[in-house]
Every structure is written in C-alpha cells, then in structure tokens.
N, C-alpha and C positions, 0 to 999 in steps of 0.2 A: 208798174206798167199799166198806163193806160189804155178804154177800149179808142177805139179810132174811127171814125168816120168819115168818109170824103163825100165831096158834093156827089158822086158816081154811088157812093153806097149809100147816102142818105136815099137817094131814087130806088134803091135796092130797099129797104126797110119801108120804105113808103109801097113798093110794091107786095111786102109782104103781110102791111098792114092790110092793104084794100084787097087784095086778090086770095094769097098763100094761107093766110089765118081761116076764112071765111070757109077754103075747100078744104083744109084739115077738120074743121069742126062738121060741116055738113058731110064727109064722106068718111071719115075717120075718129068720131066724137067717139066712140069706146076708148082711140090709144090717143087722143091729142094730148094730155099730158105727160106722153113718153117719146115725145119727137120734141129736141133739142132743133131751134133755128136758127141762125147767123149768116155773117158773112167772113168766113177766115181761111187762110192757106193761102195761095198760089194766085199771082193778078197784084196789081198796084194798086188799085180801089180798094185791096184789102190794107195795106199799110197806108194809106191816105195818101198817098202820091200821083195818083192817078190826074191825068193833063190831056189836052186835047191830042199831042203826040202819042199817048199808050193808046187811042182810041181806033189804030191802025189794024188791029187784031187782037183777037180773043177777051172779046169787049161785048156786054151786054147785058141788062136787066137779068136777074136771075140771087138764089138766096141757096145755102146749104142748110140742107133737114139732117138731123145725124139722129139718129139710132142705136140699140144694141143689137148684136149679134143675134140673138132670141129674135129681138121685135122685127129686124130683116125679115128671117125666116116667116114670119107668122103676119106679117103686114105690108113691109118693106118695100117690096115689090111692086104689090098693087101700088104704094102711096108713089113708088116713082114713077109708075104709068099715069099716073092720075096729075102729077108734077109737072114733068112734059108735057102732054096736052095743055096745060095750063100756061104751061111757056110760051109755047107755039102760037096761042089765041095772042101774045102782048106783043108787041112793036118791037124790037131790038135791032141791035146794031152789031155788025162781025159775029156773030152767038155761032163760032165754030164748032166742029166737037172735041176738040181742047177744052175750051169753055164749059162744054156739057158734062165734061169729067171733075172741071173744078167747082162745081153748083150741081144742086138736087139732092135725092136721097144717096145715102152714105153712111157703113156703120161706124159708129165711133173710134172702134178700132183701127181699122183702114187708115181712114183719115188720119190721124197722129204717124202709125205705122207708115204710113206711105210716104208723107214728108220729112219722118226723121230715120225713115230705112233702116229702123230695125223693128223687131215684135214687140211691141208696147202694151204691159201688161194695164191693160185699163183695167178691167173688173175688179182688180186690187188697188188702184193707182199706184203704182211704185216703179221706182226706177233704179235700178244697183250703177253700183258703181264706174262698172265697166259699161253699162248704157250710157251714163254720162260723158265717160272718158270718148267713146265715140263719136259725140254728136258735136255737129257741124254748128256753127255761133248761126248761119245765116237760115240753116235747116227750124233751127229754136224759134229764130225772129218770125220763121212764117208759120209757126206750129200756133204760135200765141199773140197773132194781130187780131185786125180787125176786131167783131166785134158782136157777142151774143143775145141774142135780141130774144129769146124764152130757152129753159132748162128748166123746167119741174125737178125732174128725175135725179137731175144735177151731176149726174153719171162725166158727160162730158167739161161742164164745168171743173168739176174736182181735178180733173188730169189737168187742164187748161194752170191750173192754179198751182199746181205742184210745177211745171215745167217754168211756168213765172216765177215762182219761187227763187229760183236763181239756181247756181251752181252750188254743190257742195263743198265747204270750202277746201278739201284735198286738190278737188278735180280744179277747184278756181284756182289755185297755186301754181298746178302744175298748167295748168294753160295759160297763167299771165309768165313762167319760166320759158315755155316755149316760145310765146309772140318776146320777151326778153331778147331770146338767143340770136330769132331770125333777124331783128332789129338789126343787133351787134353784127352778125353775120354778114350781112347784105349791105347795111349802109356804112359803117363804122372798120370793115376791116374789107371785104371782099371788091367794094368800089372803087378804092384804092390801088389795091391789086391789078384791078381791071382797066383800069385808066394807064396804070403807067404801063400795063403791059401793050395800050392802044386800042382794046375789043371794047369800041363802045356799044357794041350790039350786048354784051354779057353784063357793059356796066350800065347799061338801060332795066337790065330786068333786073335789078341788084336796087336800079332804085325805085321800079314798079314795086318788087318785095317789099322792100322800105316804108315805101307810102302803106301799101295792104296792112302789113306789122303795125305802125305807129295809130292809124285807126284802130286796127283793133285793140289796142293795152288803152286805150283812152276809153272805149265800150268797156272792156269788163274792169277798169280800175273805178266804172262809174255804177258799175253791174246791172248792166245790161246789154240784150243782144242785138248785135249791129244784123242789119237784112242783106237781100242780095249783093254782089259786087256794087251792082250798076247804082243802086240807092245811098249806097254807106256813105259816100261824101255829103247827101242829103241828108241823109239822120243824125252824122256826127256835128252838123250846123246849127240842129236843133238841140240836138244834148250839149253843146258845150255853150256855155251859159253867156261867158264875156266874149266868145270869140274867138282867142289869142289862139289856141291850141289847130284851131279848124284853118287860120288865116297862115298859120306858119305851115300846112300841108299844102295848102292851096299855095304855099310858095315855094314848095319842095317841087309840085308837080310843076310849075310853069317856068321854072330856072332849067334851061339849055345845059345840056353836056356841055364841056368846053375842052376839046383837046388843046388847044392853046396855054390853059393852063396849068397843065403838065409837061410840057416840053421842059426835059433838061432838070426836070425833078426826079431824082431817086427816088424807087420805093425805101421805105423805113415806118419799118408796125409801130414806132412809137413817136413818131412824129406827123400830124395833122398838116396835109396842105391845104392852108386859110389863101391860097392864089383861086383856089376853086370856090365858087359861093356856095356850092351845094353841100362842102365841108359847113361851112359856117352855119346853112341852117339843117344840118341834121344834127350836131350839136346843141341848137338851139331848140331843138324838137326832145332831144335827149334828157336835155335839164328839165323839160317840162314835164317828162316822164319821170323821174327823181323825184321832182317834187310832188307829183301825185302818189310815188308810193312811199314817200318820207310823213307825208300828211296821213295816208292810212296803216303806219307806224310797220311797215311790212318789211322795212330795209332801216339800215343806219348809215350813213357817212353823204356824202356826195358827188363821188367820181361816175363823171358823166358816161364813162364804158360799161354800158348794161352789161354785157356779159357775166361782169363778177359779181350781180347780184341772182343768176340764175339757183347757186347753191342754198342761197339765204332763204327762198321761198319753199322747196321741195323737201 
C-alpha cells in the first residue's frame, strides 16, 4: 500500500513545509520530534480522489499533528491553539468545523480509535483477533491512506504499518467466506427468486448486494482494502490491472431489470435463466472469482456456485 497524494494534499504538504514546520520548531523546538504530521483519515484528498466536485464542503488547506497521549497532556493543547491561529492566518476554502475535526492536533490513539470504532491498543501496536474480525474493509482503507510527511517517534507510523499489514489469514478466510456467501445469496439464488416472484424492488437490492459483494472478494483476493462505498468502483479500476473484472461490474450495474424476461418462466434452483442478461453476466463475474481463488490455490474444482466454496475456506 502506497502513500498517496492528490494535487489538494500536495497544497497541503506545501503548506506544512512553509508554514506548520517553521511554528513547530519556533514555539515547540523542546517536543518537535514527538509530533507525527500528515495528511490521513476522513476527506477525499486523503485517498487521492479529491476533484473539483468534493470541493463543495469540508474542503481546505489544513495538515494532522498526531501525538501520544502523555505529550497531549503536557503540550498538546497549547500546540492546537497555536495550530489554529495558524490556520485562520491562510486562505482556505469550505474549512468547516467537520473539517477542523478531521486536521490539527490529535492523539494517536483517537485517531486510529475513532475511524476503526474500537480502543486501539497503540502503545503496544497489536490488534487481536476479535479487533480484526470487527473492522469494517472501508473503516481500514481510511485508517491507512493518505500519507505521513515526519514521525521521529514512529509511535504512529508502527500501527499505520501493522493495520497495512493486511489481514490475518483466519480473519482473511472467513471474510472472503462471508463476501462468497452474500455473492451466492443475492445474485445467484435470491434474484431469481425475486424476479419470478415479480418484487423488482427486492431484486434491485439483491443486485446492489451483488455488485458491493463481487467488488469486495476482488479487494481482498488482491489484499487490499477497498474505501468508502462511493469510491470502491474508483479504486477497483485502479487495482484491476487489465480491466476485465472492473468492466463486467460496470456491466452488471448498467444492465436493466427485465421483467419481460421472466414471464412464463418457472422458478427452479437448478436451472439459470440465460433469457435474462443479468444471469449471464453474474455468471460471468462468478468465473472470474473462481479463477482468482483457483490461482491463490484456496479452492479446487470450478463450479461457478460460490456458495460450495464457503466450507473450503473456514
């Protein structure tokens, strides 16, 4: 995982060169090598997506100081009062106080804690099992973007680097079982269902599921964590190398329901109706999952009904 920069945080980094550096060392030169600075967490600038459309709100010049816990208590403070003023003096744009929460001082702790919503033991960097099995793929993607511009202390780097790390591979198993199941679930047996029973409102969100599912087992069979909803089709264009995989979602999403062709077809769980295109390419979506986990030798055979691979993994 690389760090990231967008033209919006290069401006950020430039502002931390000329401005942020200069008032850390003149007003804080006892602790300037124990204030960690970057730009990461929460904002589209921090995952390099940021575009004249994100610049509607919570948008503006501004860098994260992170800290420990101690150095809060005994510096912390002062250095955010001394931060803000500092802000206030530059130009910005939208600089809400949304914004203000996601930029400035900040203890290390927090910050991790706050985006992955549980107690993150930083002082030790470690994370058990059951912290793993908790956390959210898109909460991970924002915990470890962007990108850290000094860490002496390396306090916060080290967690940064563990949570990049990846998954453990129990926890990886059982969450490529899960995005499996829902796959199977939603587009392979429940769409079906739904169609003949006529509730295209039920088989709409059967194939939203679908889409969310097949993005995600293509993120972690590439192991790495996809970001927010609204970005994933952005990041999966970038991680998939030839294409093929990003351009058959992009065909899942823009293929229309078609009650027309359902009429007069019985349900039957063991038979595909190929009168519907949207059979044909989540099929085609299916194999290309197969073959991603036939290639990292995690399953045997080829029967494109992920479900009977959920057992294989866990």
């Amino acid at each position: 995982m690389k760090d990231v920069l967008s033209e919006a945080a290069e401006k950020n980094r430039r502002f931390y060169d000329e401005h942020v550096a200069g008032m850390i060392h003149t007003k804080f030169g006892d602790y300037e090598d124990r204030i960690a600075v970057g730009i990461a967490g929460e904002g589209s600038d921090c995952f390099g997506y940021d575009d004249l459309i994100s610049r509607d709100h919570d948008f503006g010049t501004g860098v994260c100081l992170w800290v420990t816990d101690e150095d809060m208590n005994r510096f912390g403070y002062s250095l955010s009062i001394a931060y803000n003023e500092l802000v206030d003096r530059v130009e910005r744009t939208y600089y809400t106080d949304r914004m203000r929460e996601r930029r400035g001082v900040m203890t290390i702790h927090d910050f991790y804690s706050n985006i992955l919503r549980i107690n993150c033991d930083t002082d030790h960097c470690r994370m058990s099992e059951n912290n793993w099995l908790f956390l959210d793929h898109a909460c991970l993607k924002t915990a470890t973007n962007g990108c850290v511009f000094r860490d002496d202390l390396g306090v916060f780097t080290a967690f940064r680097k563990l949570l990049q790390g990846y998954y453990p591979d129990k926890v990886w198993r059982i969450r490529l079982a899960e995005q499996l199941h829902v796959f199977a679930s939603s587009l392979q047996v429940n769409y079906a269902r739904c169609m003949t029973r006529g509730d295209t409102v039920a088989a709409e969100l059967c194939k939203a599921h679908g889409i969310a599912s097949a993005m995600e087992l293509f993120f972690l069979l590439k192991r790495e964590y996809p970001p927010y909803y609204k970005w994933t089709y952005h990041a999966l264009k970038e991680l998939d190398q030839d294409g093929a995989f990003s351009a058959k979602v992009q065909s899942l999403a823009d293929t229309e329901i078609r009650r027309d062709a359902w009429k007069g077809t019985p349900y039957h769980p063991n038979r595909l109706n190929y009168k519907d295109p949207l059979i044909s390419i989540t099929e085609e979506l299916a194999f290309e999952i197969v073959k991603l986990l036939k290639e990292r030798k995690l399953i045997e055979g080829g029967d494109l009904y992920l479900e009977n691979y959920v057992n294989e993994l866990v």
